[in-house]
TORVEXFI-656558 format. One record per residue (C-alpha): x, z, y; residue in one letter; residue number from 1; chain. Coordinates in steps of 0.001 Angstrom, whole numbers. Layout:
<recs>
REC    east      up   north resn resi chain
REC       X       Z       Y    A  NUM     A
...
</recs>
This chain:
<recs>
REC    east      up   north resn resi chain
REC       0       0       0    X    1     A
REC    1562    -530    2970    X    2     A
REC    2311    2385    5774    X    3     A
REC     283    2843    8057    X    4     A
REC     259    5985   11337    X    5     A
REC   -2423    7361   10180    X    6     A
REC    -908   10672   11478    X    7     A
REC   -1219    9051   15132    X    8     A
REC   -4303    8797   14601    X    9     A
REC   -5343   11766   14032    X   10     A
REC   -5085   12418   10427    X   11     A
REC   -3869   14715    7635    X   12     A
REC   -1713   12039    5552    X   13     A
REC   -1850   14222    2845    X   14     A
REC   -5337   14106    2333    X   15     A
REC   -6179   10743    3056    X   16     A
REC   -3713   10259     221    X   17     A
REC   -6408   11830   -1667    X   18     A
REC   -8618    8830   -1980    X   19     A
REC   -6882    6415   -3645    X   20     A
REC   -6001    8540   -6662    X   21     A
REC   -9746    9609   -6428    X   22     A
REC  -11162    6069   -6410    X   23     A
REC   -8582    5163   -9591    X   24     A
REC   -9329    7836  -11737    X   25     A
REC  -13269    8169  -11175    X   26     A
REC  -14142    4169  -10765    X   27     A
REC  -11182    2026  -11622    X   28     A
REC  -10131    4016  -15052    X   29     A
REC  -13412    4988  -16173    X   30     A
REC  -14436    1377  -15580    X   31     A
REC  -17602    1903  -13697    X   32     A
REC  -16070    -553  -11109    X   33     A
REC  -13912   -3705  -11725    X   34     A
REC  -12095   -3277   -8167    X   35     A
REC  -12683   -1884   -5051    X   36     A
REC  -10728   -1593    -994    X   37     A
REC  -10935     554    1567    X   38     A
REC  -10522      -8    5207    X   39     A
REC  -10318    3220    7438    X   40     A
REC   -9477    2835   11345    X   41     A
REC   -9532    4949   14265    X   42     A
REC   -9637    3451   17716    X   43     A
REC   -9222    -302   16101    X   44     A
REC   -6157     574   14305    X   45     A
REC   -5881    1152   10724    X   46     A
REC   -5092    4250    9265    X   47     A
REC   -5619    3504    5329    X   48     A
REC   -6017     -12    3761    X   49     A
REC   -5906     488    -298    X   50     A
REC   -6484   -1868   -3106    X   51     A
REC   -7781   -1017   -6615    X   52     A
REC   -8238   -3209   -9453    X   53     A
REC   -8428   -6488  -10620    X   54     A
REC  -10112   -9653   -8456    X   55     A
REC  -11219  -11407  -11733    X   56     A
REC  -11405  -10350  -15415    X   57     A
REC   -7610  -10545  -16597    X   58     A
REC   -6516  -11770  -13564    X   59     A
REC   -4421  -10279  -10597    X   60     A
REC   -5011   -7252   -8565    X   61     A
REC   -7236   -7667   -5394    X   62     A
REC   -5472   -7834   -2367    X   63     A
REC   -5849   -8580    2013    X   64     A
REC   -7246  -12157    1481    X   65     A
REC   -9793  -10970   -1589    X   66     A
REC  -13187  -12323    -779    X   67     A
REC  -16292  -10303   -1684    X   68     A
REC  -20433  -10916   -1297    X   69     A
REC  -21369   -8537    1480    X   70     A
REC  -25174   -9448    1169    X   71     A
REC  -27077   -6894    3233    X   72     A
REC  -23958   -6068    5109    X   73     A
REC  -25084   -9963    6738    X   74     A
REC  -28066   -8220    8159    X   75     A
REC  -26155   -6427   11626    X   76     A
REC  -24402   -9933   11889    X   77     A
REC  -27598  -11667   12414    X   78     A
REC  -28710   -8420   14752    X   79     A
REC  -26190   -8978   16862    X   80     A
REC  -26980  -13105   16709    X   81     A
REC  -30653  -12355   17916    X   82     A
REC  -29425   -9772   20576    X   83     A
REC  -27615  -12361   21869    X   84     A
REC  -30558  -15003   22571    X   85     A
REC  -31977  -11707   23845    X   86     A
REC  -29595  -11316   26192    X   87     A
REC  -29648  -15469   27194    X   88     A
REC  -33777  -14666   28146    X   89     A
REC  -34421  -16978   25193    X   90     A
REC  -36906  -13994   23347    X   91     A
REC  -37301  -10181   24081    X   92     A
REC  -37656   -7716   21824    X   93     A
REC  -41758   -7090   22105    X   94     A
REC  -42114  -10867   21768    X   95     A
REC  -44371  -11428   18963    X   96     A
REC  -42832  -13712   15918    X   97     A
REC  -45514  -16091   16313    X   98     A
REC  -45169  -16875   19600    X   99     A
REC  -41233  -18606   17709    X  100     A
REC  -42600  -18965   14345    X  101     A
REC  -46319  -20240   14456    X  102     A
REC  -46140  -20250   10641    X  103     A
REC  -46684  -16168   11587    X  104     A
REC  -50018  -16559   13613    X  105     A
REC  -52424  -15434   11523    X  106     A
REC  -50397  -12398    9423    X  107     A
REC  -53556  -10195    7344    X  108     A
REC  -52430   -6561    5755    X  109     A
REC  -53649   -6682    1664    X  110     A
REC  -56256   -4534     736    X  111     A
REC  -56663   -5271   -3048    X  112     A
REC  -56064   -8430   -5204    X  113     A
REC  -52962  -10200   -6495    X  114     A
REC  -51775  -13892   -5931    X  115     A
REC  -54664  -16380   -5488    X  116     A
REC  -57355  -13393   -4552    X  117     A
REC  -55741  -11544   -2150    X  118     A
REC  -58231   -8700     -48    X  119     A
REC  -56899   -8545    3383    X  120     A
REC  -57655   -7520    6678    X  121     A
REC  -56613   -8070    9615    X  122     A
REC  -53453   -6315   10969    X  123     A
REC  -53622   -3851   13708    X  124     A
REC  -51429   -5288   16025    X  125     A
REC  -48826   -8392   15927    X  126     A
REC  -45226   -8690   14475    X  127     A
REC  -43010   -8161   17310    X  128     A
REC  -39400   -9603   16832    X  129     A
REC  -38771   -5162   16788    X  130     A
REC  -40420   -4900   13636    X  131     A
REC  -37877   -7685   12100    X  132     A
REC  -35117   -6054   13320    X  133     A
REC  -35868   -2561   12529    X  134     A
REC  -37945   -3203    8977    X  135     A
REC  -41142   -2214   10163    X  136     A
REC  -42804   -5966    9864    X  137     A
REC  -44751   -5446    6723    X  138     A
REC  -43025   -7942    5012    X  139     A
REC  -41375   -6628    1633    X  140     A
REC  -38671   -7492   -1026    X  141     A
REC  -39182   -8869   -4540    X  142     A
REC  -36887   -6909   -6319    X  143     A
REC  -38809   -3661   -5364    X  144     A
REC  -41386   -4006   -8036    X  145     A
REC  -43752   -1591   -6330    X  146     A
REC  -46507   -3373   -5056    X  147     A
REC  -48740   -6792   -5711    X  148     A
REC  -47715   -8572   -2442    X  149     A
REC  -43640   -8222   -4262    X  150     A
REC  -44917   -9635   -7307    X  151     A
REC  -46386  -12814   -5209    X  152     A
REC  -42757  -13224   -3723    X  153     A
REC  -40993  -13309   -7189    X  154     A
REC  -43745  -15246   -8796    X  155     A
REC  -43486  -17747   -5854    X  156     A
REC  -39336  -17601   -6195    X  157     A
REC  -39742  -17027   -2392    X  158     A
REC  -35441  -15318   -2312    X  159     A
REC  -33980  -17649   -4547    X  160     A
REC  -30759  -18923   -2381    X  161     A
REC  -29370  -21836   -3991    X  162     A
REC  -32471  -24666   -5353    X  163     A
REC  -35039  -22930   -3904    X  164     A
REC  -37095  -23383    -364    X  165     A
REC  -35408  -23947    2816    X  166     A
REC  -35524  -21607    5547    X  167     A
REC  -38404  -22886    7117    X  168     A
REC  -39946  -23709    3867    X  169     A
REC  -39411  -20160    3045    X  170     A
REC  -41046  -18638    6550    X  171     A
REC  -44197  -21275    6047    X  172     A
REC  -44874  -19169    2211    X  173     A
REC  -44703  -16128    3901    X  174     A
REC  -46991  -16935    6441    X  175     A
REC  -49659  -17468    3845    X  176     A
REC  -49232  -14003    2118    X  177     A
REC  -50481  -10716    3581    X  178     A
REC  -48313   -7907    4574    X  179     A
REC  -47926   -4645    2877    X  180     A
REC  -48965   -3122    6261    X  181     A
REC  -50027   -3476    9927    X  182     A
REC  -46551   -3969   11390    X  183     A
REC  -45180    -890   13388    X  184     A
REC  -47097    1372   10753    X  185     A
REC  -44276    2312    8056    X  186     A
REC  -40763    1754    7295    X  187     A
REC  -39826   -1412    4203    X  188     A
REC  -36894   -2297    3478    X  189     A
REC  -37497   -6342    3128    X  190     A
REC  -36631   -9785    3851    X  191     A
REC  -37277   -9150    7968    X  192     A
REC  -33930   -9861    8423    X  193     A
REC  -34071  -13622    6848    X  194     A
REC  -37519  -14369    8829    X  195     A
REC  -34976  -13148   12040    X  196     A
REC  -32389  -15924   10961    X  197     A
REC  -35539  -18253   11158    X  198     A
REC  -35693  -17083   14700    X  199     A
REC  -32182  -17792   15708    X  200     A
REC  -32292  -21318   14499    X  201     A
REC  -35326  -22278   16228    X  202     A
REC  -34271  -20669   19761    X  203     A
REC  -30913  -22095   19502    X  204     A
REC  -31391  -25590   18105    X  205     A
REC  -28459  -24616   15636    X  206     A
REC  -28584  -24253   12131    X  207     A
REC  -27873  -20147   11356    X  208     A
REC  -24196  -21044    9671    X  209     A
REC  -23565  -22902   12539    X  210     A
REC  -24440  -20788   15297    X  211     A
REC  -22707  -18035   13409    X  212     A
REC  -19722  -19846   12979    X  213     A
REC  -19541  -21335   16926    X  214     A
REC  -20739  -18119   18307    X  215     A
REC  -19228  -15467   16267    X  216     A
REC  -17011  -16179   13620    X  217     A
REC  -14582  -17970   15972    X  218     A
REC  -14614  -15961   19120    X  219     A
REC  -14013  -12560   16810    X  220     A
REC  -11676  -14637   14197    X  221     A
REC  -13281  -13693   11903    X  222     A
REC  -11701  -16912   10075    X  223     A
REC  -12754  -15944    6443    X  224     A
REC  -16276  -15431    6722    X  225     A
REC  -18909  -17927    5701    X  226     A
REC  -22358  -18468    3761    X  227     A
REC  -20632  -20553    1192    X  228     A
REC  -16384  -20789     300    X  229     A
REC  -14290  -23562    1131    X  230     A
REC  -12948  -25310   -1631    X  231     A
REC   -9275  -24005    -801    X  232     A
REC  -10286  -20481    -446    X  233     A
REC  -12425  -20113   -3724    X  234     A
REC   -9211  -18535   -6142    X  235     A
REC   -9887  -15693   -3536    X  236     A
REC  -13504  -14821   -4210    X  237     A
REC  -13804  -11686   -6143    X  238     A
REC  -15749  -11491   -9765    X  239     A
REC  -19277  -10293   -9380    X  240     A
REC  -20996   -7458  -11738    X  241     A
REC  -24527   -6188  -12352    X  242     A
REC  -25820   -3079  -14358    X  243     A
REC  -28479   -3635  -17319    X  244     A
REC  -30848   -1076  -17268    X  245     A
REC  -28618     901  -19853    X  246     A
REC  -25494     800  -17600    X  247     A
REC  -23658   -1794  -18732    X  248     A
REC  -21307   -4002  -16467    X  249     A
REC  -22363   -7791  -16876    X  250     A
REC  -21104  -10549  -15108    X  251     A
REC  -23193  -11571  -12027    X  252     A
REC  -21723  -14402  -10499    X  253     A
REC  -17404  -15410  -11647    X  254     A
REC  -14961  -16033   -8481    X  255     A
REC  -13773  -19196  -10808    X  256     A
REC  -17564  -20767  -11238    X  257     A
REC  -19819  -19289   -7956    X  258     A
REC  -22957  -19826   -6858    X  259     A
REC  -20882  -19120   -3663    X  260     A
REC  -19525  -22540   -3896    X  261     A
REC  -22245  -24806   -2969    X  262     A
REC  -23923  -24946     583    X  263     A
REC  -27481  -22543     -91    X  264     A
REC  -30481  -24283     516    X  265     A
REC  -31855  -20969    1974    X  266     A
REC  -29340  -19632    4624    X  267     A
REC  -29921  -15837    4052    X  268     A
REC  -29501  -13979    7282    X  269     A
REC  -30160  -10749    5367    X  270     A
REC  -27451  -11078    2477    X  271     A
REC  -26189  -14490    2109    X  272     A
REC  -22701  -14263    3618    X  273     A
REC  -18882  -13996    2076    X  274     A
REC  -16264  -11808    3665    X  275     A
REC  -12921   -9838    3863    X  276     A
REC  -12172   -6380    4865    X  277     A
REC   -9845   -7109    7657    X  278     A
REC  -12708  -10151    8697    X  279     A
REC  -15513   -6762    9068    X  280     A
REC  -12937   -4730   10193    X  281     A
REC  -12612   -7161   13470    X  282     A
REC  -16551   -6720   13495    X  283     A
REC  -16802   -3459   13220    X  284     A
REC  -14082   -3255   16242    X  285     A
REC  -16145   -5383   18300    X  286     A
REC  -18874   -3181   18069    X  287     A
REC  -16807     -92   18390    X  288     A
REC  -14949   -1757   21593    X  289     A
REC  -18953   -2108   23234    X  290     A
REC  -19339   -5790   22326    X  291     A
REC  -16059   -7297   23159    X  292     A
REC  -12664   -8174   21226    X  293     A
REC   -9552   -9679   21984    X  294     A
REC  -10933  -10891   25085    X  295     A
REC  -14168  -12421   23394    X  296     A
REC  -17043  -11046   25041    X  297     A
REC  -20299  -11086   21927    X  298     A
REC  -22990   -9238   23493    X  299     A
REC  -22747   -6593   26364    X  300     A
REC  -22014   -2780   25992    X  301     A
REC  -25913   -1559   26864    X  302     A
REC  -27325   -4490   24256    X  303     A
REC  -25216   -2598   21909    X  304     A
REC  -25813    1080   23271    X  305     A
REC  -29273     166   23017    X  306     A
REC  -29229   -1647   19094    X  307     A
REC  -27638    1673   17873    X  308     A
REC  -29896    4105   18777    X  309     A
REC  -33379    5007   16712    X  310     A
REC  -36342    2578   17219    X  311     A
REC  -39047    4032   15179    X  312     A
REC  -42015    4859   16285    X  313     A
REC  -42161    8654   17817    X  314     A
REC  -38530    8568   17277    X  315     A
REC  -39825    9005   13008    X  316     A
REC  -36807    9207   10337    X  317     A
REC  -36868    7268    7242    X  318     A
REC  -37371   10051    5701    X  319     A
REC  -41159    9969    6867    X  320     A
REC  -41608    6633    7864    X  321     A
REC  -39943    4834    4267    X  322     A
REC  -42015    3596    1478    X  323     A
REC  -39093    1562     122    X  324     A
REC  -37780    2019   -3747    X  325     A
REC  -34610     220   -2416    X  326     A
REC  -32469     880     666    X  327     A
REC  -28610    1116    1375    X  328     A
REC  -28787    4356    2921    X  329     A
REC  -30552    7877    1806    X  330     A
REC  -33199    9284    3669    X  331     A
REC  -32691   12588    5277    X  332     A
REC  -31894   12749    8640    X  333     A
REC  -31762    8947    9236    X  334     A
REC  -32950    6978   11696    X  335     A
REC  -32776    3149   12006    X  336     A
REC  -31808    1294   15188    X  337     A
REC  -31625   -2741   15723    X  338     A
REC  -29888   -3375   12493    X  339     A
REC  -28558    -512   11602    X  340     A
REC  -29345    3146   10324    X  341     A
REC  -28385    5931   12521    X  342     A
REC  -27942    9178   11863    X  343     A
REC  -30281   11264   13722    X  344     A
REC  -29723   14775   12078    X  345     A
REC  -26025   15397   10563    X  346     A
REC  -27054   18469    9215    X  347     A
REC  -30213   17062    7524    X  348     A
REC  -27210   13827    5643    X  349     A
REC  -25716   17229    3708    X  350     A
REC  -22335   15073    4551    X  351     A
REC  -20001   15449    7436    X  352     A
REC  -20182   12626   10400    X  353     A
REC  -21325   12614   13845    X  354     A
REC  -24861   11966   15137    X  355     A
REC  -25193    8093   16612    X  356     A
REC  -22696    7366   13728    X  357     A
REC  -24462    3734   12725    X  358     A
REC  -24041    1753    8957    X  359     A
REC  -24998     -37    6636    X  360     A
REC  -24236   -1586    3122    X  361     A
REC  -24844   -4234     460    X  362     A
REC  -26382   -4549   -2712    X  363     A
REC  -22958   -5248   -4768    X  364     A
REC  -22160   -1741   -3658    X  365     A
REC  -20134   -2573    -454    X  366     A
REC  -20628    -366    3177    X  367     A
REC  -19268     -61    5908    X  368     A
REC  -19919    3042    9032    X  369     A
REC  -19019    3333   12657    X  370     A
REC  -18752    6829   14227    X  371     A
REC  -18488    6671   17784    X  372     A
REC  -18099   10057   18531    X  373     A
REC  -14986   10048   16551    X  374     A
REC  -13472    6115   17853    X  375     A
REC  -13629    5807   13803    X  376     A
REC  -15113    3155   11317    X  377     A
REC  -14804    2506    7245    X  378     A
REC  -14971    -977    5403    X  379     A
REC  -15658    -600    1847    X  380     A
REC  -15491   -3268    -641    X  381     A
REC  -16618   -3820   -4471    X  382     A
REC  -19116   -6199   -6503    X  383     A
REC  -21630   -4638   -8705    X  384     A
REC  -25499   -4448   -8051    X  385     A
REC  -27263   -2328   -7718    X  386     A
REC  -25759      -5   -4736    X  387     A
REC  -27771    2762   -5845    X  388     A
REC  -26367    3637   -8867    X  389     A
REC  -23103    4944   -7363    X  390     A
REC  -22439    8135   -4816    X  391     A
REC  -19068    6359   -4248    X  392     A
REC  -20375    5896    -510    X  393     A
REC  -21412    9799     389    X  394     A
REC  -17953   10763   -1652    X  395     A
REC  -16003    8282     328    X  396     A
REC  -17824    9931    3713    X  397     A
REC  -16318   13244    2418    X  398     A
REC  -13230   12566    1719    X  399     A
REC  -12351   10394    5109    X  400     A
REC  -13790   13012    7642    X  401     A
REC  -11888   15732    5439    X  402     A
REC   -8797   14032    6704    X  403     A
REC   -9217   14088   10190    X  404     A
REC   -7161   16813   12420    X  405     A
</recs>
């Protein structure tokens, strides 16, 4: 690993030297995880970058340039996309979706029925582009398996990336199902974040990849970050697990043969894009910095002052608002902000951080957190699904604010 002064800034080397041996010996050795990396920094400079693990089965040890699926890590990405239109005057944040999307005009809540006999009524009040942003649209995820309007969007393939619907194809289904509930009313974690990527491309004029790419990617360099991997960057991309229901680690997707590959068909704003540490790191500095790196101004310090702090409704916690079977964060003492949960209550976590501390994480079991009280953010890395069979996160939480003096 190479040195870095973490003592500079502001922590006890010897316990930051903790983690790695921790990481080896409870997920590398007992083989829960194939590989995994860990980016800590403190005022933009790293303090601990470690790497654990193989990239592929056999094959050599992940490294700097390793390429992992960040899926719902995309989702503050695209945030930060729309806040930029908002800041342009192109949309506001109490615009309602249909005014951009008519597809959205005539959204019902379900009140019984499945597929092909919905009962609906009418919802209480419109989508606003708020309820995208902070997951209180009514719109759901397949994979949650809780409720009849879920089983519609797996029965109608409505999240299948590569072969499936287009974007817009995708937002025009979706506007012909009811919601799970009158937007602004509860807290689901759901596909909100794609029907926002919608958004972006028809303000802009520019396909999602590409305003990503012109608007984002570039300014930040954020150089190895994309929706799909160019040919001479694929014998970087990481091998991809899932669990079966009895535990076992199967192959989800090979670096060597990905899905990753090809071009999607459905640009997923909420989980479609490919990434390196040190690429989120430079994100996660941007935000840190109030919007602005190396001289690249993204959005201004307010926009992002105002993103990170908790929208819902009565100033609610997920804990009360969340009907979700599937989220990257726990509960207690957690609100959610324009992309991003925030910790309202440190106390009510049961895990040392800072209140305003903002996060988030993907289903293949990578996070990421920003603490600005503390100038301090983590970039975590690995591949298997689903996120919420590990504690790795809270343990990792632990172990870095342990270390600071």
């Amino acid at each position: 690993m190479t040195s870095y002064a973490a003592e500079a800034l502001g922590f006890d080397t010897s316990r930051l030297a903790r983690i790695e041996p921790y990481l080896q010996k409870r997920y590398i050795d007992s083989g829960v995880l194939p590989h995994c990396q860990l980016l800590i920094a403190r005022d933009g400079q790293i303090a601990h970058f470690s790497h654990q693990g193989s990239a592929r089965d056999g094959g050599k040890p992940i490294d700097e340039t390793s390429l992992f699926r960040i899926a719902s890590m995309t989702k503050p990405i695209t945030s930060v996309a729309f806040m930029m239109l908002v800041e342009q005057g192109k949309v506001a944040l109490d615009t309602p979706v249909h005014r951009i999307l008519p597809e959205f005009k005539n959204l019902t809540v379900m009140t019984g029925g499945k597929l092909g006999a919905f009962e609906t009524r009418p919802t209480s009040q419109p989508m606003r582009m708020v309820d995208l942003l902070r997951h209180t649209s009514g719109l759901t995820y397949g994979f949650q398996e809780r409720t009849a309007i879920d089983a519609a969007y797996r029965e109608l393939r409505l999240e299948r990336w590569h072969g499936g619907l287009t974007l817009d194809e995708f937002v025009a289904e979706l506007g012909k199902l009811p919601l799970e509930f009158s937007p602004g009313d509860e807290w689901n974690y759901s596909v909100s974040t794609d029907v926002l990527g919608a958004v972006i491309q028809r303000l802009s004029g520019q396909s999602l990849d590409a305003f990503f790419r012109e608007q984002i990617f570039a300014p930040l360099g954020m150089d190895d970050t994309f929706f799909s991997v160019p040919a001479e960057k694929l014998d970087r991309l990481t091998d991809c697990y899932t669990l079966t229901p009895k535990g076992e680690r199967i192959m989800y997707d090979t670096g060597e043969d990905s899905a990753w590959a090809n071009p999607p068909t459905q640009i997923s704003g909420g989980g479609g894009l490919i990434s390196t540490s040190l690429d989120y790191h430079r994100f996660c500095r941007m935000c840190l910095n109030g919007g602005t790196l190396d001289g690249a101004r993204i959005v201004g310090r307010k926009t992002l002052d105002l993103m990170t702090r908790n929208h819902l409704p009565n100033d609610s916690d997920l804990s009360t608002m969340s009907q979700s079977l599937f989220s990257e964060t726990t509960n207690a003492g957690t609100g959610f902000g324009l992309g991003f949960a925030v910790t309202k209550d440190v106390a009510k976590t049961l895990l040392p951080g800072s209140e305003g501390e903002y996060y988030w994480g993907g289903m293949f079991s990578t996070a990421f957190f920003i603490d600005p009280v503390e100038r301090l953010h983590m970039v975590f890395m690995t591949q298997v699904s689903p996120s919420s069979a590990f504690t790795v996160r809270r343990e990792l939480k632990t172990l870095i604010y342990s270390a600071l003096t």
